[in-house]
C-alpha positions as CSV (number, residue, x, y, z in Angstrom):
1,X,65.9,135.4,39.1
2,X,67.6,139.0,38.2
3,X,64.6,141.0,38.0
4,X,64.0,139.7,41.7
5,X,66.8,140.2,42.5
6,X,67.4,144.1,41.9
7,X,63.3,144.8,42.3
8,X,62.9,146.9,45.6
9,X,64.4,144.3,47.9
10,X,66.5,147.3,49.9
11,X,63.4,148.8,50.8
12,X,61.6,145.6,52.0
13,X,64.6,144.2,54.3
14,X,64.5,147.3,55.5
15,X,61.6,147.3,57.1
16,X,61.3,143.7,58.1
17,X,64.7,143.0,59.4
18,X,64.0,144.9,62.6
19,X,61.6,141.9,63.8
20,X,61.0,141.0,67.4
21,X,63.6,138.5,69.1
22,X,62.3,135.5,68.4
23,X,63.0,136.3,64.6
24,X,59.4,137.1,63.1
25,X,58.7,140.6,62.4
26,X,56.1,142.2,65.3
27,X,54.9,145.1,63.5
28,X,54.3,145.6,60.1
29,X,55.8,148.1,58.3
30,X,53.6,150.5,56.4
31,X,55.6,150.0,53.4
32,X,54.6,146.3,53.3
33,X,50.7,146.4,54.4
34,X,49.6,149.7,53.7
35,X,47.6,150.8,50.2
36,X,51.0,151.9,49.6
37,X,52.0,148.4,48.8
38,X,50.9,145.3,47.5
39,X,49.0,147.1,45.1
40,X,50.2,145.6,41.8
41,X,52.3,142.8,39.9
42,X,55.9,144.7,41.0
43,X,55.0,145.2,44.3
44,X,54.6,141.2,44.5
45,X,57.2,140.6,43.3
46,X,59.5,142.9,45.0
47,X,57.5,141.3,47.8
48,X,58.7,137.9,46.9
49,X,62.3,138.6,46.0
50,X,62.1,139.3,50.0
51,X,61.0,135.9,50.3
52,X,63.7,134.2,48.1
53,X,66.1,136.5,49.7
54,X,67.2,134.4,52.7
55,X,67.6,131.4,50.9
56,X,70.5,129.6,52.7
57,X,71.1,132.8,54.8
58,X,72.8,135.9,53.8
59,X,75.2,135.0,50.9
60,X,76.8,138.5,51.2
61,X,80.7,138.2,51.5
62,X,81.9,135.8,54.3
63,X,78.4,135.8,55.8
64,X,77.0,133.3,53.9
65,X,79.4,130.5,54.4
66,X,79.7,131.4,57.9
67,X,76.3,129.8,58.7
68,X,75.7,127.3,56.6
69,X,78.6,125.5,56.7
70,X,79.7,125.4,59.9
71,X,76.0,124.2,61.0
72,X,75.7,121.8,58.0
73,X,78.4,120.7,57.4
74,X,80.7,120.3,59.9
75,X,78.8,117.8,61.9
76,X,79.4,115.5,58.7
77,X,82.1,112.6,59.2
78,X,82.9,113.4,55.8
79,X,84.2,117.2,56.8
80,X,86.5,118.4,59.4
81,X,87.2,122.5,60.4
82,X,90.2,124.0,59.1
83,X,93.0,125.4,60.8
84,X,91.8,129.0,61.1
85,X,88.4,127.5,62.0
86,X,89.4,127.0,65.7
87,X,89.7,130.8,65.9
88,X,85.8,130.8,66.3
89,X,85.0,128.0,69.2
90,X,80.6,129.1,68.6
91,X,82.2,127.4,65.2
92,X,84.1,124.2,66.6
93,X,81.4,123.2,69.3
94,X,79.5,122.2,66.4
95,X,81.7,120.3,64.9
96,X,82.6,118.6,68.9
97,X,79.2,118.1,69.7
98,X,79.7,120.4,72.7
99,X,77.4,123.3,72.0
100,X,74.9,124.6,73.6
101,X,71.3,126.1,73.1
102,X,73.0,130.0,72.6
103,X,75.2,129.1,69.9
104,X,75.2,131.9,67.5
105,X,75.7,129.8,64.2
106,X,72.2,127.6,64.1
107,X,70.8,130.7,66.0
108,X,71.4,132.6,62.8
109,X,70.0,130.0,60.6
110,X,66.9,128.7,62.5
111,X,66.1,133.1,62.4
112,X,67.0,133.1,58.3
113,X,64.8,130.7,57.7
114,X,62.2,132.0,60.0
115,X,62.6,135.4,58.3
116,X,62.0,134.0,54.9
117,X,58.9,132.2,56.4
118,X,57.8,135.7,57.3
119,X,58.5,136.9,54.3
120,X,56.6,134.0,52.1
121,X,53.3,134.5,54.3
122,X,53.4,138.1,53.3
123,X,53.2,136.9,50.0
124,X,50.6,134.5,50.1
125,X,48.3,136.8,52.4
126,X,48.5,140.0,50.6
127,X,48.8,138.3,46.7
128,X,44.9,138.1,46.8
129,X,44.4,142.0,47.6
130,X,45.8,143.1,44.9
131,X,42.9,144.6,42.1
132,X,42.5,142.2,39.3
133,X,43.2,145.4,36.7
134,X,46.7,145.5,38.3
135,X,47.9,141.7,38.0
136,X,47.0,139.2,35.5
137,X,45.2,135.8,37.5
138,X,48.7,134.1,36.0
139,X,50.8,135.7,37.6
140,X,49.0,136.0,40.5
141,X,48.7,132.1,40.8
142,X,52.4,131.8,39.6
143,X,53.6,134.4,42.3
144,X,51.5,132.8,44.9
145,X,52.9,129.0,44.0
146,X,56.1,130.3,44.5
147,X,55.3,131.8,47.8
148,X,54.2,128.5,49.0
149,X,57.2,126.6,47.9
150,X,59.2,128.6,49.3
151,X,57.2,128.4,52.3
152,X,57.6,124.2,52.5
153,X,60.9,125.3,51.7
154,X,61.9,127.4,54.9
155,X,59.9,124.6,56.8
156,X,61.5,121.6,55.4
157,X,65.2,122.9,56.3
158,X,64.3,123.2,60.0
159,X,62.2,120.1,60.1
160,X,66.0,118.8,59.2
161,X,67.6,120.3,62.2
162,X,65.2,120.4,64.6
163,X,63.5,117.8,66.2
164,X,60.5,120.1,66.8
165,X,59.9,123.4,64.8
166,X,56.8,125.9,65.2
167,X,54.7,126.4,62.2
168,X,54.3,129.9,60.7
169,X,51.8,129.6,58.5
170,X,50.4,133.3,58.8
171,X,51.9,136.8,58.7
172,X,52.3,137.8,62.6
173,X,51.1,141.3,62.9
174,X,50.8,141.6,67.0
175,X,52.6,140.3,69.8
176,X,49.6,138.1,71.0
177,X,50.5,135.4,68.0
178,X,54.1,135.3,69.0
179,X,53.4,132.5,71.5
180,X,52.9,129.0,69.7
181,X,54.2,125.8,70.8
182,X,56.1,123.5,68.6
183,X,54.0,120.8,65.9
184,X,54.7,117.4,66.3
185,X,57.0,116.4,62.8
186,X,54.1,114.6,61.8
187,X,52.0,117.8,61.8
188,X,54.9,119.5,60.4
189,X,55.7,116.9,57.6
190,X,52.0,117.7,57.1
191,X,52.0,121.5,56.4
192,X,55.5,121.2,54.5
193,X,53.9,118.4,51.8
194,X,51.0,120.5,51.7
195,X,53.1,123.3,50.6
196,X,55.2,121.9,48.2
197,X,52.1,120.2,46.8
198,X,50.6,123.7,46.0
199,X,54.0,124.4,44.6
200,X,53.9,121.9,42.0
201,X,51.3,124.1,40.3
202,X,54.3,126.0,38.9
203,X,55.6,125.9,35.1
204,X,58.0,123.8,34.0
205,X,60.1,126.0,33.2
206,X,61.4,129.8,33.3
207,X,62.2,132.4,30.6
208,X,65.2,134.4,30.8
209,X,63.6,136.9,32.8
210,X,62.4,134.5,35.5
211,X,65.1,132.4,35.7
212,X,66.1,130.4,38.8
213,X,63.1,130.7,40.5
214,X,61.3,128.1,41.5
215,X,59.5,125.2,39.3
216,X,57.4,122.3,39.1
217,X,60.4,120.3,38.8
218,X,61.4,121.8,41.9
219,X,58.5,121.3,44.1
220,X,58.2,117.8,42.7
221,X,61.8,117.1,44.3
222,X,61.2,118.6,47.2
223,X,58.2,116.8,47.7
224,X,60.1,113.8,47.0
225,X,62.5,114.0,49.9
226,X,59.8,115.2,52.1
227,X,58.2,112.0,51.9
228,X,61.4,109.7,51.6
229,X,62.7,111.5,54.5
230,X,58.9,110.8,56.4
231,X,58.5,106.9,55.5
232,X,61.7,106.5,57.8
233,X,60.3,108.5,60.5
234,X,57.0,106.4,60.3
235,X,57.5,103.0,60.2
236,X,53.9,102.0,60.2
237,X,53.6,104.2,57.0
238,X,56.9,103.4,55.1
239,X,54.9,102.6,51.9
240,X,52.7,104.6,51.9
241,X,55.1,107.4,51.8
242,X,57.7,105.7,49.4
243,X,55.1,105.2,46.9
244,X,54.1,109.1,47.1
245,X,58.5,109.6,47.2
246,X,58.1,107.7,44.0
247,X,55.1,109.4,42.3
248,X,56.5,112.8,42.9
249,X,60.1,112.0,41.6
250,X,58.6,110.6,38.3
251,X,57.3,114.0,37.6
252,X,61.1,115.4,37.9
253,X,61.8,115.5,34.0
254,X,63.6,117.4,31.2
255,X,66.8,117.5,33.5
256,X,69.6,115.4,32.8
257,X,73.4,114.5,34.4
258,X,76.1,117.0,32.9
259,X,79.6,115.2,32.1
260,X,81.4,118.3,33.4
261,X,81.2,117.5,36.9
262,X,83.5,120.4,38.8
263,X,81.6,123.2,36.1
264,X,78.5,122.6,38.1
265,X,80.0,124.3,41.0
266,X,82.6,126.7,39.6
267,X,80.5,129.3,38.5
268,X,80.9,128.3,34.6
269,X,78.0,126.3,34.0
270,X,75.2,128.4,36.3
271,X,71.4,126.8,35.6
272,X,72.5,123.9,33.8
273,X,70.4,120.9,32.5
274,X,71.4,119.2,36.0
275,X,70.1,122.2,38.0
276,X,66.9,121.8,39.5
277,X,66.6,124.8,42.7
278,X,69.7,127.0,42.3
279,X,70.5,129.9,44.2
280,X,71.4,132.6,42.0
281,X,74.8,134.6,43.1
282,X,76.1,137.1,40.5
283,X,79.1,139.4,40.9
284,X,77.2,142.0,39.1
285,X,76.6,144.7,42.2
286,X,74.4,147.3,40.1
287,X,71.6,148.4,41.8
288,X,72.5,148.1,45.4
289,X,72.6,144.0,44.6
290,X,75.0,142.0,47.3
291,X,74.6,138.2,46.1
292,X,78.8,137.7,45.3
293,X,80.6,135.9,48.6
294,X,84.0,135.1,49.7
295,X,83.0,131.4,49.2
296,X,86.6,130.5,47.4
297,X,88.2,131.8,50.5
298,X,86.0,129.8,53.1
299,X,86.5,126.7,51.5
300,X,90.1,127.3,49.7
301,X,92.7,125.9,51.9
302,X,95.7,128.1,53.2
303,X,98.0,127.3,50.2
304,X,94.9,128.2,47.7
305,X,95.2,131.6,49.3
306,X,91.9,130.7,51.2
307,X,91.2,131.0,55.0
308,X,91.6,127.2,55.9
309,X,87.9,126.6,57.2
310,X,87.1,123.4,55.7
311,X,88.7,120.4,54.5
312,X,87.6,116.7,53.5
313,X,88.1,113.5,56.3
314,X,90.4,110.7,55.4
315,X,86.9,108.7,55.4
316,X,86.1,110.8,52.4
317,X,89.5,110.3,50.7
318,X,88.7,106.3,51.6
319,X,85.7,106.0,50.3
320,X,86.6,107.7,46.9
321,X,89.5,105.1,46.8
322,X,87.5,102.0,47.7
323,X,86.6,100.8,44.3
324,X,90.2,101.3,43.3
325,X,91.7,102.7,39.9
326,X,88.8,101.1,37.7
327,X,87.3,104.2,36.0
328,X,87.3,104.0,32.3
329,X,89.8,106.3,32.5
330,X,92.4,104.3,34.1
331,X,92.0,106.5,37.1
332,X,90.0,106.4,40.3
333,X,86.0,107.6,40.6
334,X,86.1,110.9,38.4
335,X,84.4,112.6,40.9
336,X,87.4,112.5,43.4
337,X,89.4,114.2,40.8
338,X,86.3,117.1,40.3
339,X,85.2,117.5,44.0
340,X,89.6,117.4,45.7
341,X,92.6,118.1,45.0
342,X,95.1,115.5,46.6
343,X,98.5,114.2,46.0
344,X,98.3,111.6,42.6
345,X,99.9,111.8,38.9
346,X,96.5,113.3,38.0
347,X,97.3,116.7,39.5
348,X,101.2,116.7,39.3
349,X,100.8,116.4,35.9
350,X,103.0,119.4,34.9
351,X,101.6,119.8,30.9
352,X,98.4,119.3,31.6
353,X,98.7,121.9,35.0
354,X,95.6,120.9,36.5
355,X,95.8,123.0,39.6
356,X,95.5,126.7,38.5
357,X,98.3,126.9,36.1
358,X,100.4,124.4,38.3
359,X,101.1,121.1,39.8
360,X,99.5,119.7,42.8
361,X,103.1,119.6,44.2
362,X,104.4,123.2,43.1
363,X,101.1,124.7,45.6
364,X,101.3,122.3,48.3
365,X,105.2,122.6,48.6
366,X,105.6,118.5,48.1
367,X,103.4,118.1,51.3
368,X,100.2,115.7,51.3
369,X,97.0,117.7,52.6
370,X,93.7,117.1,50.6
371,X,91.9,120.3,50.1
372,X,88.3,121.1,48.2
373,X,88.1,121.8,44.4
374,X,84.5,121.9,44.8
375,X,83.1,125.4,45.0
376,X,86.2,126.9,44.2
377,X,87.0,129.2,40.6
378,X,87.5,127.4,37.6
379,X,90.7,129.1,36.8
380,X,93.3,131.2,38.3
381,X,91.7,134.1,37.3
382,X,88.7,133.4,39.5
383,X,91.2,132.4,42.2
384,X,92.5,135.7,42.7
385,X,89.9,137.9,42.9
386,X,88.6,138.9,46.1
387,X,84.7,137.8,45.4
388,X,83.0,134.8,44.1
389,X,79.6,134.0,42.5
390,X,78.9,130.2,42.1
391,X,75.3,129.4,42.2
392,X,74.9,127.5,44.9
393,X,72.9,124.2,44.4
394,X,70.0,122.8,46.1
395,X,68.9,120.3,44.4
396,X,69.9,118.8,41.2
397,X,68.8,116.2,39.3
398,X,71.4,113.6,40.5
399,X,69.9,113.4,44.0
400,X,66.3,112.7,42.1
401,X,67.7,110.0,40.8
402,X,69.8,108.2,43.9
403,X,66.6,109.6,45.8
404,X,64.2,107.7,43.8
405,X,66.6,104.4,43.7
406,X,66.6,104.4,47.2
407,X,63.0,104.3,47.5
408,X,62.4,101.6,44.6
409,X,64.5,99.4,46.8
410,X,63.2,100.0,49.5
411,X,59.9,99.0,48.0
412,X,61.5,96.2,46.6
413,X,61.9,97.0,43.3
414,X,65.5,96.9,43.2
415,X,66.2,96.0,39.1
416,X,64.9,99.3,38.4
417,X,67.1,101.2,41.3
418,X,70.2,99.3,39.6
419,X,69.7,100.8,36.8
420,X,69.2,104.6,38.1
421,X,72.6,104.1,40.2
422,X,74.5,103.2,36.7
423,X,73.6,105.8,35.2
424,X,75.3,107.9,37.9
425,X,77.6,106.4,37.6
426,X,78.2,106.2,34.1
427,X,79.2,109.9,34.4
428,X,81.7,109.3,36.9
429,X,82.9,106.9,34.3
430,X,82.5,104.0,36.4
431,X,81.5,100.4,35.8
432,X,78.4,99.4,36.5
433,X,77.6,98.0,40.3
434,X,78.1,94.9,41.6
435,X,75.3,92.7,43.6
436,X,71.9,92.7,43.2
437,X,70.2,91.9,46.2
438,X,68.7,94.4,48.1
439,X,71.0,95.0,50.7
440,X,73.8,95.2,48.2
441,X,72.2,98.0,46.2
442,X,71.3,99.9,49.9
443,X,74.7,100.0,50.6
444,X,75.5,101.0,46.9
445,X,73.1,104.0,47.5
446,X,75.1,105.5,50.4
447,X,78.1,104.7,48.9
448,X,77.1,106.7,45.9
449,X,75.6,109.7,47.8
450,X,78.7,109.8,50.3
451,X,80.4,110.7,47.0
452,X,78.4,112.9,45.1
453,X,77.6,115.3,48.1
454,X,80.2,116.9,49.7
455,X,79.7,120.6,50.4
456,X,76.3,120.1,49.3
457,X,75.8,119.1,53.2
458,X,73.3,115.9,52.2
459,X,75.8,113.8,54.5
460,X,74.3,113.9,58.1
461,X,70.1,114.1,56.7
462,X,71.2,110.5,54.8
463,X,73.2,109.1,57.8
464,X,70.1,110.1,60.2
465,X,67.4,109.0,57.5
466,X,69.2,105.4,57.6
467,X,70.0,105.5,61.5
468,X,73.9,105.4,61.0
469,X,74.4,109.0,63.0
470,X,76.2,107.4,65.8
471,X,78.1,104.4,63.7
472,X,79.4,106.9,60.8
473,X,80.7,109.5,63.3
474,X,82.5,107.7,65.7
475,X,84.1,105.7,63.2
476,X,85.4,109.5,61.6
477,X,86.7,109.9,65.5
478,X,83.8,111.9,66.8
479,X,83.4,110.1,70.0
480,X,80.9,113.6,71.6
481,X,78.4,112.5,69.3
482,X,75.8,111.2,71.0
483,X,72.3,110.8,68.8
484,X,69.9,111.1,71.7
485,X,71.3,114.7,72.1
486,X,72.9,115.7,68.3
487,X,70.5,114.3,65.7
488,X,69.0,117.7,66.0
489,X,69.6,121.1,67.4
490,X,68.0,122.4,70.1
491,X,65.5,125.4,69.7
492,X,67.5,128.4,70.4
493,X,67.3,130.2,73.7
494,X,66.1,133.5,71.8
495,X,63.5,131.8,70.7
496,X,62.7,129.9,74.0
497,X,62.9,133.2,75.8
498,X,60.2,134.5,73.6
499,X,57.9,132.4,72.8
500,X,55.9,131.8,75.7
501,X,54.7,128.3,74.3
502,X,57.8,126.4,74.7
503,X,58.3,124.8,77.7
């Protein structure tokens, strides 16, 4: 995604940012609808690097983290805020259950992803004007495929946060369209399946140039977990949709699991063969270009010269030590070792120095705190520089699998989910599962995922999917939570203020 990246994006944030306050941009700048623009292949594409842009929020600095995890994340049972995180209460109410509809945090996000709704059906509206002698019909189709996934995109993450969202599905250029009340999730489920459909259009796969934006593969998985996520939410259609789950994740292919776990997610293996939907970060700042973050800090813990935001729940540290020390390896499920460092031989190993240059016990001062390896530098090198430039994931090819698994067994075709969960866990360098009924290889599933996910904020959308909101979090000590109120957000007041529709 580099030449998106660096092409004109300045000059379109510019003039979209100053939108009305419910998020969605009022007016339209000349620059963006005038003859002036749109009037060739690098105007679309600077018009779509707008639209990829907001992708998880801003990811400039401490920005980026400061939205998505506190409003993803720390409602998980598997996560708890830091010590420094209960300087910012708008932070801590969502991890207490206690906010309220002005909290700044999800305000923030449900207006990103608004904004890059805005900017996707500038893209789709305008691709069409351009003359044919000034954009080849590939890369016109290609442009526009990539404006609709990332269309069902923007969608699909408020559909997960809000009970009700409003659909966008046109560029807003007078006040009078403001006022739209919210779809029902089935009409929203709708439009974001449609979307992604259109997406799937897309090639397979991206030259140097091009890559890390969107592909088939990519709408295929999204399109998965639209409709796993739907057959839960419709009973009387459960099949109907894991069948279409099904269909769609067969179509994932040439990805595949990569043995070095932690490299995924410390900036040394970016775009791997595991890598399906990635958001490109670079350090590089040529150009005027901002995608590097303070992410190492966020989640570092205080004696990892980080800010002490984040940290893992003993139910994490529990469930990674369930199956005991039966790894090939003699150890315990490799992915504790790659996603925390914690207090064991592994880590205080003083030739090997597995934690930057040292022992567990030489950083930690002989004390037992668990603290996040996942998303933090692969060396000490990385670990003392001031920025950061992981891509961030979201989706690889591991959650295709447990994704599809889930819905074979819940169609009853549980052989052939068994033998999707071994091979992830294979890489862990675990056994193969025990039990082989059904119910055995449900509970495998979460157990799997509960592992696999953390920081990647899957937690809480799995937990809700299976109806285990309430049980999971007041077993972590979360006794606010109450699912009638904090399955989902409610819609901002901005929003609610300004958009006449909403009761």
């Amino acid at each position: 995604m580099k030449h998106l990246k660096y092409t004109a994006i300045v000059l379109l944030l510019a003039g979209t940012i100053a939108g009305c306050e419910d998020f969605l941009t009022v007016q339209s700048p000349d620059e963006l609808t005038s003859d002036s623009f749109w009037r060739n292949k690098s105007d679309a594409e600077a018009g779509l690097a707008a639209a990829y842009s907001k992708l998880e929020a801003s990811t400039d600095t401490w920005e980026f983290p400061e939205v998505y995890f506190p409003v993803e994340a720390y409602r998980e049972d598997i996560i708890k805020p830091g010590s420094d995180a209960y300087n910012y209460p708008n932070w801590i109410e969502l991890a207490n259950f206690n906010y309220t509809n002005g909290n700044s945090q999800f305000t923030a996000y449900w207006r990103d992803n608004y904004y890059g709704i805005n900017y996707s059906n500038q893209v789709i509206e305008n691709l069409p004007n351009i003359p044919a002698d000034m954009i080849s019909e590939e890369d016109r189709a290609m442009i526009q495929n990539e404006g609709y996934f990332l269309r069902g995109y923007y969608h699909m993450k408020l559909l997960l946060n809000w009970e009700q969202i409003i659909i966008r599905d046109k560029y807003i250029t007078s006040t009078n369209e403001l006022d739209k009340a919210p779809a029902s999730r089935a009409e929203a489920w709708d439009f974001i399946i449609e979307n992604f459909t259109k997406a799937t259009a897309l090639p397979a796969g991206r030259t140097t140039e091009t890559l890390g934006r969107a592909t088939k593969g990519a709408a295929y998985a999204f399109l998965g977990w639209a409709h796993l996520t739907r057959a839960y939410e419709e009973p009387d259609k459960k099949e109907t949709h894991l069948n279409a789950a099904i269909s769609a994740l067969n179509h994932v292919t040439g990805y595949e699991l990569v043995k070095d776990f932690s490299s995924l997610f410390d900036g040394s293996n970016k775009n791997s063969k595991e890598g399906i939907f990635e958001l490109q970060l670079t350090l590089n700042t040529s150009n005027g270009a901002r995608y590097r973050t303070q992410l190492h800090r966020f989640i570092g813990c205080s004696e990892l010269w980080g800010w002490d935001e984040i940290l893992p729940t003993e139910q994490l540290i529990s469930a990674y030590k369930k199956e005991g020390k039966i790894a090939t390896t003699g150890r315990y499920d490799s992915r504790f070792y790659e996603t925390i460092f914690f207090k064991d031989e592994y880590f205080n190993d003083e030739d090997a120095a597995r934690v930057y240059g040292n022992t567990y016990d030489y950083w930690f001062e002989g004390a037992d705190k668990p603290t996040f390896r996942k998303y933090m530098p692969a060396d000490l090198s990385g670990l003392t520089t001031s920025y950061f430039a992981p891509n961030i994931i979201l989706m690889r090819y591991v959650n295709v699998l447990l994704m599809k698994a889930e819905a074979l067994n819940e169609s009853g075709r549980t052989a052939e989910a068994i033998t999707l969960i071994n091979q992830v866990r294979e890489r862990a360098d675990m056994p193969v599962m025990n039990g082989t009924s059904q119910q055995e290889v449900r509970s495998q599933i979460e157990h799997e995922r509960m592992l696999e996910f953390p920081l990647e904020n899957m937690r809480f959308y799995d937990l809700r999917r299976w109806g285990k909101t309430k049980e999971a979090l007041q077993a972590a000590g979360r006794t606010n939570f109450d699912p009638a109120k904090n399955n989902f957000y409610p819609i901002p007041i901005q929003e609610a203020n300004t958009n006449n529709a909403i009761n």
